[in-house]
C-alpha positions as CSV (number, residue, x, y, z in Angstrom):
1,X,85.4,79.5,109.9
2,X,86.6,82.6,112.0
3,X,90.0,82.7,111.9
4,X,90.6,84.7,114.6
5,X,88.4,81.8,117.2
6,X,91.2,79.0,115.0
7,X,94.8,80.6,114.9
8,X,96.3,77.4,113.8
9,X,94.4,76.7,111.1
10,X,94.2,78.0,107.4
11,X,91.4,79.7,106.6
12,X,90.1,79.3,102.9
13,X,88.0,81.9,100.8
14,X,85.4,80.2,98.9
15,X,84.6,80.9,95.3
16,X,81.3,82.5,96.3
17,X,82.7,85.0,98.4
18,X,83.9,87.0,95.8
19,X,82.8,90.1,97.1
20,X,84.0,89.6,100.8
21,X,87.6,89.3,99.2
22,X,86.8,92.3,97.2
23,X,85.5,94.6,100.0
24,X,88.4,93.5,102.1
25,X,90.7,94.5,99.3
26,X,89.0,97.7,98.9
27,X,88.8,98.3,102.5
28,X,92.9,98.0,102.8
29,X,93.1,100.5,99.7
30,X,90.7,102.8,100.1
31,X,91.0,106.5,99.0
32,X,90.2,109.3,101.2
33,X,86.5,110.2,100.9
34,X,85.0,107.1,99.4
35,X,81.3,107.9,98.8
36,X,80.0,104.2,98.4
37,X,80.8,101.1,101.6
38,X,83.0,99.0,100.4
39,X,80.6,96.1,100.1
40,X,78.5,98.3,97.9
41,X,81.3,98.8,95.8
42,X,82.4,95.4,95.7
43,X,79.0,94.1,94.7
44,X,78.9,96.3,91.9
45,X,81.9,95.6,90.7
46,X,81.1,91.5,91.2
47,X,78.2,91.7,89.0
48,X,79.8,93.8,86.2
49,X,82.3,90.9,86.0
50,X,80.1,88.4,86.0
51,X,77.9,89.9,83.5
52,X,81.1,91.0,81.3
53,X,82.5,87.3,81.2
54,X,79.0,86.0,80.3
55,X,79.4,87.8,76.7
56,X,80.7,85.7,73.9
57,X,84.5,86.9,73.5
58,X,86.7,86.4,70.3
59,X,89.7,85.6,72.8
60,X,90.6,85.8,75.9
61,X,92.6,88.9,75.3
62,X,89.7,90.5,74.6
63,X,87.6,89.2,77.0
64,X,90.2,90.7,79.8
65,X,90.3,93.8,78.3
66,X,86.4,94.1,78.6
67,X,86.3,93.1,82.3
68,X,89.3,95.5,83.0
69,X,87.2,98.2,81.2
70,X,84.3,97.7,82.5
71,X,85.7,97.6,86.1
72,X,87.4,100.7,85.7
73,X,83.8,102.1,84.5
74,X,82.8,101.2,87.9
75,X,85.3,102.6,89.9
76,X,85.4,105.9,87.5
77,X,81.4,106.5,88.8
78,X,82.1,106.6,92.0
79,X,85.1,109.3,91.3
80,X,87.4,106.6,91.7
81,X,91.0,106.2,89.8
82,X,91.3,103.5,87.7
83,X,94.9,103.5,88.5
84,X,97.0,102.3,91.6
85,X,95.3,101.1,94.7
86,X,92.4,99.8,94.8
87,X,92.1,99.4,91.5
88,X,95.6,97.5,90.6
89,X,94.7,95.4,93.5
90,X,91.3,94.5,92.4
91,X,92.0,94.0,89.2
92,X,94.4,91.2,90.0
93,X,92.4,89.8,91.8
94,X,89.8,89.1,89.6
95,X,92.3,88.1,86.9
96,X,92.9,85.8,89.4
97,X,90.1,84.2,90.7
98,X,87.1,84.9,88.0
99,X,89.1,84.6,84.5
100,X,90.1,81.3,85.5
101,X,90.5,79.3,82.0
C-alpha cells in the first residue's frame, strides 16, 4: 500500500521487506560519499544476517555478537564506521526485527 495515495491509514512493513526498511534507514543516515546505493548495501547486509543466524550458536549472546560483527564487516568494506549512524540505527533494527526469539 502506498501511503502517501492512503493518509489515513497505517501502513505495515512486511517481514520480507527487510531490505526496503534497511535502505530507508541507510538512506536517512547516510555518510557523505557513500560508494555503494543504499539498496546495494542493504542487500548485503540482509544476507550476511541471514546467513549469520543460520549457524548453530551456543547462545543467543553469542549469536548477537556474530551478527553485529559481521554487520560491522560489511559496513567496514565499504569504508563505513561501524559506529553512530547508520550503523547504531541498523543494528537496532535488526535486533529488532531478525533476532526475534
Amino acid at each position: 500500500m502506498d501511503a502517501e495515495k492512503h493518509p489515513g491509514q497505517a501502513v505495515v512493513i512486511l517481514d520480507d521487506d527487510h531490505i526496503g526498511v534497511l535502505s530507508r534507514i541507510i538512506r536517512d543516515h547516510a555518510p557523505p560519499g557513500l560508494t555503494i546505493t543504499e539498496r546495494n548495501l542493504a542487500e548485503e547486509i540482509d544476507k550476511v544476517v541471514k546467513r549469520t543466524l543460520a549457524k548453530s550458536w551456543d547462545n543467543a549472546d553469542a549469536r548477537n555478537r556474530g551478527v553485529r560483527h559481521a554487520t560491522s564487516a560489511v559496513f567496514r568494506r565499504y569504508l563505513l564506521k561501524p559506529v553512530g549512524e547508520p550503523f547504531t540505527s541498523t543494528v537496532a533494527y535488526i535486533e529488532a526485527h531478525y533476532l526475534v526469539d
